[in-house]
C-alpha positions as CSV (number, residue, x, y, z in Angstrom):
1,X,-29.3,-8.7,4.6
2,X,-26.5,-6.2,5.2
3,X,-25.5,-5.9,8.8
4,X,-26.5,-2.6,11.1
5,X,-22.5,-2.5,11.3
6,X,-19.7,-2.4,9.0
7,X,-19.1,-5.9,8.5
8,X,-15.2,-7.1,7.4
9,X,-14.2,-9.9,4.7
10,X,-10.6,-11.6,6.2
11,X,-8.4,-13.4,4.1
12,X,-6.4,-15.3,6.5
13,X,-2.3,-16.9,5.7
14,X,-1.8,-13.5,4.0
15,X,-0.5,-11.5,6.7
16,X,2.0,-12.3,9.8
17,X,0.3,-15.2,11.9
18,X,0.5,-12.7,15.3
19,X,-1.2,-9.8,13.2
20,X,-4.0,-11.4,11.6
21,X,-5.0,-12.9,14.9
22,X,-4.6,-10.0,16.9
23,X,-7.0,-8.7,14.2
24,X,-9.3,-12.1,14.5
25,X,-9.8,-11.6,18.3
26,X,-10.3,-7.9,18.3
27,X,-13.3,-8.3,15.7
28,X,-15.0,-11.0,17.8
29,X,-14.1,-9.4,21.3
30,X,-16.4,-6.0,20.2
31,X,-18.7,-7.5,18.2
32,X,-17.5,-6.9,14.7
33,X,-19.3,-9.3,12.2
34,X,-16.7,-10.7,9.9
35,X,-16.2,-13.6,7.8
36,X,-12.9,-15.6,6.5
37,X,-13.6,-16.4,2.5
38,X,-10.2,-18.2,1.1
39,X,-9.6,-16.0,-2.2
40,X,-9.9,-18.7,-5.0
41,X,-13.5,-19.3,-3.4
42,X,-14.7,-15.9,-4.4
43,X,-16.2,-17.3,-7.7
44,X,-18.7,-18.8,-5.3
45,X,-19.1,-15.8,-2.5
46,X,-22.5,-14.4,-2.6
47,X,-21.9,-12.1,0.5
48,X,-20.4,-9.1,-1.7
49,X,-22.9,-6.6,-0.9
50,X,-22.3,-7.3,2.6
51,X,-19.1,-6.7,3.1
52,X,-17.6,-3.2,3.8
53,X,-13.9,-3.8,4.9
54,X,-12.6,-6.3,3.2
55,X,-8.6,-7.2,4.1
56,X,-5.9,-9.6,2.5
57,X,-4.0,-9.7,-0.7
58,X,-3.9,-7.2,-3.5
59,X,-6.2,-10.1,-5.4
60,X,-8.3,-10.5,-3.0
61,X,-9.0,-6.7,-2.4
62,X,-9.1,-6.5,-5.7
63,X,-11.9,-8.5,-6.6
64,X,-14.0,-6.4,-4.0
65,X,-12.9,-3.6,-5.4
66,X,-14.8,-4.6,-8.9
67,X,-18.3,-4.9,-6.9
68,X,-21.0,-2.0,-6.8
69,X,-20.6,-1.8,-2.7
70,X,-16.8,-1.1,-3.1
71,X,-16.6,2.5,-1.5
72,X,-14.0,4.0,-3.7
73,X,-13.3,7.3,-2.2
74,X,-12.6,5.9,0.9
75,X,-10.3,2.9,-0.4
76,X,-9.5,4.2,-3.2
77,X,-9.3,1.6,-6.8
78,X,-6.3,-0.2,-7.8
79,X,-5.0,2.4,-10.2
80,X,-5.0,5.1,-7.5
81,X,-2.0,3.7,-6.2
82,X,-0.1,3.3,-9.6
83,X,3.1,5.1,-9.2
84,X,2.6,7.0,-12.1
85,X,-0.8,8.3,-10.6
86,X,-0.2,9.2,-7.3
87,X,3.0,10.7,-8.0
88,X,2.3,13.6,-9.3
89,X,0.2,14.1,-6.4
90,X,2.3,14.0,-3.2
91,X,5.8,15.3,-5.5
92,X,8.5,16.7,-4.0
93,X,8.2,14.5,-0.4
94,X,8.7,11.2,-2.6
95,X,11.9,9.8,-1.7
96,X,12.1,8.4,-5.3
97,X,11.0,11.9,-7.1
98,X,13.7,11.5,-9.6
99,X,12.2,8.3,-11.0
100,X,11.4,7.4,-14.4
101,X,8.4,5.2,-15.5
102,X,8.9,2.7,-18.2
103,X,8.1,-0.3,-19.9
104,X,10.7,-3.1,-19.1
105,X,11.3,-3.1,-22.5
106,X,12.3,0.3,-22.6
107,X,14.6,-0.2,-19.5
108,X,16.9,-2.5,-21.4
109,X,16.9,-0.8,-24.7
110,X,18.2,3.0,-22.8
111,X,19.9,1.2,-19.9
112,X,22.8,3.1,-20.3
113,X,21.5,6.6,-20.6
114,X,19.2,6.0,-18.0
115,X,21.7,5.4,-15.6
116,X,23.9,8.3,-17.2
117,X,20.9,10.2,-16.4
118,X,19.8,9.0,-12.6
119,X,24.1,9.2,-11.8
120,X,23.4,5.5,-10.4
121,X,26.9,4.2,-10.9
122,X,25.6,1.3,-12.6
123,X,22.8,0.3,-9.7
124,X,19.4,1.5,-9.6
125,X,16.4,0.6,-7.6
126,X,13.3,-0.8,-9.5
127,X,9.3,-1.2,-8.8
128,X,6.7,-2.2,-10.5
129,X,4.1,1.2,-11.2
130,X,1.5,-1.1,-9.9
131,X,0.4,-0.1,-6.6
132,X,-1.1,-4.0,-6.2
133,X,2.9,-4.8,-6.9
134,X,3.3,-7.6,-9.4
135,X,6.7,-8.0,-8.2
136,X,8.7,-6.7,-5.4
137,X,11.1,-3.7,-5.8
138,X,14.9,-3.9,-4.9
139,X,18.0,-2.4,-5.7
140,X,19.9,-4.3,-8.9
141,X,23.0,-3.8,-10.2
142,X,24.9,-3.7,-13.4
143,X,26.1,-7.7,-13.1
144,X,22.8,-8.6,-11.6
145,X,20.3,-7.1,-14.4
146,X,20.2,-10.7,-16.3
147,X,19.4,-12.7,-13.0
148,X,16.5,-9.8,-12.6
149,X,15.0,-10.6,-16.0
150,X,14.8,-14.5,-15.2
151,X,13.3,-13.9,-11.9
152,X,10.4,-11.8,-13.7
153,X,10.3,-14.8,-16.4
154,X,9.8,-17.0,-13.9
155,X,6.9,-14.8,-12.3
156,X,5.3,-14.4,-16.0
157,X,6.0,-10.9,-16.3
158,X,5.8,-9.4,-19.8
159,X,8.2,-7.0,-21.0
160,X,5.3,-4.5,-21.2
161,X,4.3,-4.3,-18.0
162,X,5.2,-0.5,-16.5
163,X,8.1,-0.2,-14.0
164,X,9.5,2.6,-12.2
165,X,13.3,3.5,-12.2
166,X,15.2,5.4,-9.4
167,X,18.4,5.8,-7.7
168,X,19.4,4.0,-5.0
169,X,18.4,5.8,-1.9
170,X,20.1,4.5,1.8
171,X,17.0,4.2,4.4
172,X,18.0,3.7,7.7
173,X,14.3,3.5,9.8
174,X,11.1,2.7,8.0
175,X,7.6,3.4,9.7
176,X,4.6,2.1,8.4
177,X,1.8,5.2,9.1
178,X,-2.3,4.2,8.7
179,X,-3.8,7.1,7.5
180,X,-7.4,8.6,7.7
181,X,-8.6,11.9,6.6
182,X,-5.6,12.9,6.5
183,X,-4.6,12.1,10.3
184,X,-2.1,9.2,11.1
185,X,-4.5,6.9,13.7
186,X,-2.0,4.4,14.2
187,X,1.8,3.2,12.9
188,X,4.5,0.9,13.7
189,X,8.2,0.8,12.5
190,X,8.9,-2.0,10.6
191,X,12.9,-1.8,9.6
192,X,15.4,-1.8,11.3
193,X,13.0,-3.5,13.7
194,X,8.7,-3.6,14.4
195,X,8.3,-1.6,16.8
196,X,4.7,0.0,17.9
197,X,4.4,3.9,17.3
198,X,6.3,6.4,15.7
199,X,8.5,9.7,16.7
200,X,6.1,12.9,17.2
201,X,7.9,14.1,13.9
202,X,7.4,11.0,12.1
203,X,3.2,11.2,12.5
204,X,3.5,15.1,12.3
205,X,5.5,14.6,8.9
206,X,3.0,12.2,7.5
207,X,0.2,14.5,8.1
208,X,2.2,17.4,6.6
209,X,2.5,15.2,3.3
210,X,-1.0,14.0,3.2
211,X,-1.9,18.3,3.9
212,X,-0.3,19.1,1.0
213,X,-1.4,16.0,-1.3
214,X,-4.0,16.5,-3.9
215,X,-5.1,13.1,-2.6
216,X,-8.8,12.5,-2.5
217,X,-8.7,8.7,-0.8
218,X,-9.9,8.8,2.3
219,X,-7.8,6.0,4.1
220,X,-4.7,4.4,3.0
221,X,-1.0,3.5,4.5
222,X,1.6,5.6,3.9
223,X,5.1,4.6,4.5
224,X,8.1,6.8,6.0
225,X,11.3,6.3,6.2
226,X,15.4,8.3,7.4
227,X,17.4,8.9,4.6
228,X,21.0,11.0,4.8
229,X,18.8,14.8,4.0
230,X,16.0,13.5,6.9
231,X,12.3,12.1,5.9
232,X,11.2,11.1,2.7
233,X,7.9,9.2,1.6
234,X,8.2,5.4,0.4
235,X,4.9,5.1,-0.8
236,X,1.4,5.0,-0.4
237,X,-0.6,1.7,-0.9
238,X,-4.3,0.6,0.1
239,X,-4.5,0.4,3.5
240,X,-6.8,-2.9,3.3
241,X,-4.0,-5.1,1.8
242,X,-0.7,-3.6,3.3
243,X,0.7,-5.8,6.8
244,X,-0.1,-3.4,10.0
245,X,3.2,-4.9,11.9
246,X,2.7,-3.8,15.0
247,X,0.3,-0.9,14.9
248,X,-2.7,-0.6,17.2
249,X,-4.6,-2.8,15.7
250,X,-7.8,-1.3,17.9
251,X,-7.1,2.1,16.4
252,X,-7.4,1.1,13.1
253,X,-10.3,-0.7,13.7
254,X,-11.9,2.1,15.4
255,X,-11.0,4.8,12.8
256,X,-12.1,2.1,9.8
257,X,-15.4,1.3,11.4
258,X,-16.5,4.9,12.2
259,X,-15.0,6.0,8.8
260,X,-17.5,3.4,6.9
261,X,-20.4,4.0,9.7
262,X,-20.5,7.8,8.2
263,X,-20.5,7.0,4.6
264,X,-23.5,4.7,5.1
265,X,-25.6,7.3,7.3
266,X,-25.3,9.4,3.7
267,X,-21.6,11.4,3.7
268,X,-21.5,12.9,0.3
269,X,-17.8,12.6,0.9
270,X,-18.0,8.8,0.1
């Protein structure tokens, strides 16, 4: 029987030990029913309709995601946060806005041009379009490209799988900015160092993007970051499987349980 409250899935070991039980302790100090399912249990997890907030890696969100209860206007579904889907959507803030998208395949058979064309000088930075990243992006250079290829081998990455391709951009800060409704409720840097909060025209900048988005997920991270012509946006990911470093952790909470509390009193924006 489904819970008077929104009730939280937590995949522990995902997230930085002081954050998930920061998390933990919250949940049980205000009376936030949750449970802990390990994610190669979920073949056996008969609590799906249950569970409203569900938190750890992009497979484990993901598998929630496929169930009927998944609320996907408010989380949005994995291929919301495809590169080449939200892209087009947020534009000219994206610090990579000059990127390509391609198969790898593609990458190493225009190598060349493409760099001729992004004015790299021979280094470029590289992401997977996934938004649940099958890989991690970073910066690879002209002699590095063949150690590149074997890490992906080793992670069983076909030369299919979509990519994105950018220039090199210099970031000096990084904040980390959970948004709902369009209003930053909490955020924490997290390069050079984690650091609670942000600058007044960090969270005013966020909201500006997410104003001007034609975004229609209701909560999600978005992440900020000082380059040499000011603010730019990183990216956006799913808020449920992206580290909070050292935002307010009650905040969130607070913002995510009165977010789903509406959409299950009958919000025809959920």
């Amino acid at each position: 029987m489904k819970s008077d409250h929104p009730t939280w899935a937590l995949e522990t070991h995902v997230f930085p030990e002081k954050e998930e039980q920061s998390l933990l302790s919250l949940l049980e100090s205000i009376g936030v029913e949750f449970c802990t399912p390990k994610a190669h249990e979920l073949s056996r997890f008969d609590r799906w309709d249950q569970i409203d907030i569900p938190r750890g890696s992009c497979f484990f969100v993901r598998q929630f995601s496929q169930q009927r209860s998944w609320l996907g206007d408010v989380w949005g579904n994995p291929e919301d946060f495809d590169c080449s889907r939200y892209y087009p959507k947020f534009g000219h803030p994206l610090i990579n806005k000059d990127g390509r998208i391609m198969s790898i395949n593609e990458l190493l058979w225009k190598l060349d041009s493409i760099r001729d064309e992004l004015d790299s000088q021979g280094d470029l930075f590289i992401r997977p379009d996934d938004g649940f990243k099958s890989f991690e992006g970073e910066v690879v250079s002209s002699e590095g490209i063949d150690q590149w290829l074997n890490r992906l081998s080793l992670l069983q990455i076909p030369r299919h799988t979509k990519i994105l391709v950018a220039s090199p951009r210099r970031l000096t800060s990084e904040w980390r900015i959970q948004m709902v409704d369009g209003k930053a409720v909490a955020a924490s840097r997290y390069r050079p160092v984690w650091e609670q909060g942000a600058p007044t025209e960090v969270l005013e900048y966020a909201e500006n993007v997410a104003s001007n988005a034609a975004w229609n997920v209701r909560a999600y991270a978005m992440d900020i970051a000082t380059t040499e012509s000011g603010l730019g946006l990183v990216e956006v990911g799913c808020i449920l499987c992206m580290a909070f470093y050292e935002s307010d952790p009650r905040a969130i909470v607070h913002a995510l349980q009165e977010l789903v509390a509406e959409c299950r009193n009958g919000n025809t924006n959920c």
